[in-house]
C-alpha positions in Angstrom: 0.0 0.0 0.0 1.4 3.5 -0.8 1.7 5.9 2.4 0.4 9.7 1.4 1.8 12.6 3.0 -0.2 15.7 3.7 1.7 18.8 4.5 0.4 19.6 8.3 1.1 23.6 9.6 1.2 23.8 13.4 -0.1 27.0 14.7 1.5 28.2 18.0 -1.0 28.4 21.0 -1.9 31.8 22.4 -2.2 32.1 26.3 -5.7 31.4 26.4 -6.0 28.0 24.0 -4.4 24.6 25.4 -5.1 22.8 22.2 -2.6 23.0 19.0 -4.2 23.3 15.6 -3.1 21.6 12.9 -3.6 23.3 9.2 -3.7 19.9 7.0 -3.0 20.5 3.3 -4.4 17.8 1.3 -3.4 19.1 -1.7 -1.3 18.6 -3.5 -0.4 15.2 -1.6 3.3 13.4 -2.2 3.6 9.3 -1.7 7.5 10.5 -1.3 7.9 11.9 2.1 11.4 13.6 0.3 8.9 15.2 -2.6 7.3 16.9 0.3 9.6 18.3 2.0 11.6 19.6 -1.0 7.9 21.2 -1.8 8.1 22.8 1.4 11.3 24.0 1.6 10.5 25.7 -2.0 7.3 27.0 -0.8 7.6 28.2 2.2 6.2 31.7 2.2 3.2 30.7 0.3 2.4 28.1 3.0 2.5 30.5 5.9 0.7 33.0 3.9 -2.1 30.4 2.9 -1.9 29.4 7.0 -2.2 33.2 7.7 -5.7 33.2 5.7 -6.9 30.6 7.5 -5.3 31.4 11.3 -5.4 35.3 10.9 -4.4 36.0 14.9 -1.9 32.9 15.0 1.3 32.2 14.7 3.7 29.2 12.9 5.5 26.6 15.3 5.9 24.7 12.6 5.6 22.7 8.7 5.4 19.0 8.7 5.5 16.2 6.0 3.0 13.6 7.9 1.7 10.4 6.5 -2.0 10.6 6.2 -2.6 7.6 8.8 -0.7 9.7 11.5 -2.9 12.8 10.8 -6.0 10.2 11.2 -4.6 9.2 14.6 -3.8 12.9 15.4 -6.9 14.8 14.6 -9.7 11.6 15.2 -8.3 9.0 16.9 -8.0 6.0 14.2 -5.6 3.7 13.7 -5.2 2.3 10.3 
């Protein structure tokens, strides 16, 4: 079976939240965990701009490559 990989942006937590959300990007998806992360590394600012739209008041921690049975366990609690 071929693992996908989802980009996943990890907005920082103000003061007042104690959960972490996650900004999944479905698309476009990579079955190469290295294609992803080379498409992150060349895309950077639009990521975080695209993150920005979504998460106006929040911050980055972070850009992860995750494999889309991790982000099922993450967000929903499913293990594949």
């Amino acid at each position: 079976m071929t693992k996908i990989f989802f980009i996943v942006i990890v907005m920082l937590s103000s003061t007042q939240q104690t959960e972490t959300d996650l900004y999944v990007i479905e698309k476009p998806s990579f079955t190469d965990p290295r294609q992803c992360v080379q498409f992150v590394q060349i895309n950077t600012y639009n990521l975080i701009q695209k993150a920005k739209l979504e998460y106006p008041t929040r911050e980055i921690e972070n850009i992860y490559c995750v494999a889309k049975e991790k982000i099922n366990e993450l967000m929903y609690g499913l293990s594949t």
